[in-house]
N, C-alpha and C positions, 0 to 999 in steps of 0.2 A: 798328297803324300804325308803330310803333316797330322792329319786327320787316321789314315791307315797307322801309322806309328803310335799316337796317341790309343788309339783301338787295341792294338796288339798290349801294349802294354796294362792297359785296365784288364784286358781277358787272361791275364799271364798272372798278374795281382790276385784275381776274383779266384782263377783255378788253384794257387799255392793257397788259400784263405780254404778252398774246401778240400782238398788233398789235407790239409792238416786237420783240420776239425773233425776229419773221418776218422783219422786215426788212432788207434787207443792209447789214449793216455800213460806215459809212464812206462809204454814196452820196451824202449829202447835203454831206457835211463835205468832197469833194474838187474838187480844183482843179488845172488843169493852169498847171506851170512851163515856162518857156521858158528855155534854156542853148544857151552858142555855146562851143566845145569850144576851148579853148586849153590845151596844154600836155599830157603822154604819161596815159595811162589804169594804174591802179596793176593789177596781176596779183592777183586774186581768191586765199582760200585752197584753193579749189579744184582750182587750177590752167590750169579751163579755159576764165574767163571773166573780165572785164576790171571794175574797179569805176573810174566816176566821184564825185569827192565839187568838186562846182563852183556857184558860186553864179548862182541861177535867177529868174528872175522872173514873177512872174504878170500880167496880164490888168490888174487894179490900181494895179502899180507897186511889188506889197512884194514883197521882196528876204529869200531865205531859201537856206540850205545844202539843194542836193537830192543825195543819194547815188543813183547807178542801177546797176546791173548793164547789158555788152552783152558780146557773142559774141564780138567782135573788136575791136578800138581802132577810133574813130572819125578822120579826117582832122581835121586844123589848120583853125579856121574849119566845123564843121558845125553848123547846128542843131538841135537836139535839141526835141522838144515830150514833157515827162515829167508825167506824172498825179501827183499827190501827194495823200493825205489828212493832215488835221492831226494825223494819230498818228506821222505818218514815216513811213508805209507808201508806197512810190512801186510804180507801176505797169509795164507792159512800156513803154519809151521809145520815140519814134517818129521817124526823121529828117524834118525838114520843108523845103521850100524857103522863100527869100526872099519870094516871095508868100504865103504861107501864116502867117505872120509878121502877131497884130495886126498893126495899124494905130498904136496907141498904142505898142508896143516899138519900131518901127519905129528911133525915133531916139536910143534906148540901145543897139540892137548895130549901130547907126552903120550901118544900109540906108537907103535911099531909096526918100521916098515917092513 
């Protein structure tokens, strides 16, 4: 009995060990930031791609530094909808319209609802 107990237990261990390692990294942990682009995009070291470091807000209301990489400078006033995981890791950014825009941000990047 002692032995069947011990067994189940190592098999229950091994399976949560590959149940997680399968899984992708970071899906569950992330959440998309919302950023209105004020001020020039700084030159990547690259050379050939542009880094924002601008404060973003989520879905909730909490307010966090999002860095993103883009191809090109964005215009004065665009919005940006950037994927963020609680590691830092941000995602490919997206530009969004005013409608597109919760409902809830609506009235912190000062749009109309």
């Amino acid at each position: 009995m002692k032995n069947i107990t011990f067994f189940v237990m190592i098999l229950g261990c091994l399976s949560a060990f590959i149940l997680g390692g399968c899984a992708e990294k970071g899906a569950v942990l992330e959440s998309d930031f919302y950023v209105q682009i004020h001020g020039k995009a700084e030159q990547a070291g690259n050379k050939k791609d542009y880094v924002y470091n601008v404060e973003g807000i989520n879905e909730d209301g909490k307010k966090k530094v999002v860095s993103f990489f883009v191809d090109k400078p964005c215009q004065e006033g665009t919005l940006v909808r950037v994927p963020r995981r609680y590691d830092g890791y941000t995602g490919k950014p997206n530009v969004i319209k005013a409608e597109d825009l919760p409902e809830k941000l609506k009235e912190q990047f000062h749009m109309e609802k």
